[in-house]
C-alpha positions as CSV (number, residue, x, y, z in Angstrom):
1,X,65.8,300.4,142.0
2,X,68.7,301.1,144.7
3,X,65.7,300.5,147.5
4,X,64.6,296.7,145.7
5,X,68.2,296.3,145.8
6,X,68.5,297.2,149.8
7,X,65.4,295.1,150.9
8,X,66.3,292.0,148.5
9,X,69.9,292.0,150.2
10,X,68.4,292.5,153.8
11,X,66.1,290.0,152.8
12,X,68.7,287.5,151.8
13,X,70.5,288.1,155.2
14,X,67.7,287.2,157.1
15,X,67.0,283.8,155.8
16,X,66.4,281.1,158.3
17,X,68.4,277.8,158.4
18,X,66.8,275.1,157.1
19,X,68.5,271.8,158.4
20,X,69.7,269.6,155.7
21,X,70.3,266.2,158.6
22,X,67.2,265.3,161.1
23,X,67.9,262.7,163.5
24,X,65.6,259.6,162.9
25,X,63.7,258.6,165.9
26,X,64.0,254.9,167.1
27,X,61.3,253.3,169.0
28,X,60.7,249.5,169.3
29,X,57.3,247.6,169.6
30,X,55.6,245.3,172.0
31,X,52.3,244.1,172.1
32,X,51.9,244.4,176.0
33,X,52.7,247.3,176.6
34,X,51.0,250.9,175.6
35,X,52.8,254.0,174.5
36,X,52.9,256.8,172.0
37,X,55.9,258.3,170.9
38,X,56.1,262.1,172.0
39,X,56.7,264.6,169.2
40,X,59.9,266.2,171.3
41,X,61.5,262.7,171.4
42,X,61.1,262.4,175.2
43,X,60.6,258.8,176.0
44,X,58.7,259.4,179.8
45,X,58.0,256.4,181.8
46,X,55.0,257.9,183.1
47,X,53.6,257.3,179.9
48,X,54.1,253.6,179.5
49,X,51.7,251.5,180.2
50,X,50.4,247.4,180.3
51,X,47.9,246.6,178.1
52,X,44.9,245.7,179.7
């Protein structure tokens, strides 16, 4: 029982952070222009196109 009680504590310390607040993303629209929204929130010019 003392060794449940050892790994359940060690256990317990080790427990990742889970965030309770995730900044929302804003991106706007426009019909002339291409681009996909990255999933690390980099906005790249590179990657912004005109529609053809």
């Amino acid at each position: 029982m003392v060794l449940l009680q050892q790994a359940l504590a060690a256990g317990l310390a080790d427990m990742p952070l889970i965030p309770l607040y995730v900044r929302n993303q804003t991106s706007a629209h426009c019909r002339r222009l291409e681009f996909r929204p990255r999933q690390d929130g980099m906005v790249l010019i590179s990657e912004i196109s005109f529609r053809r």
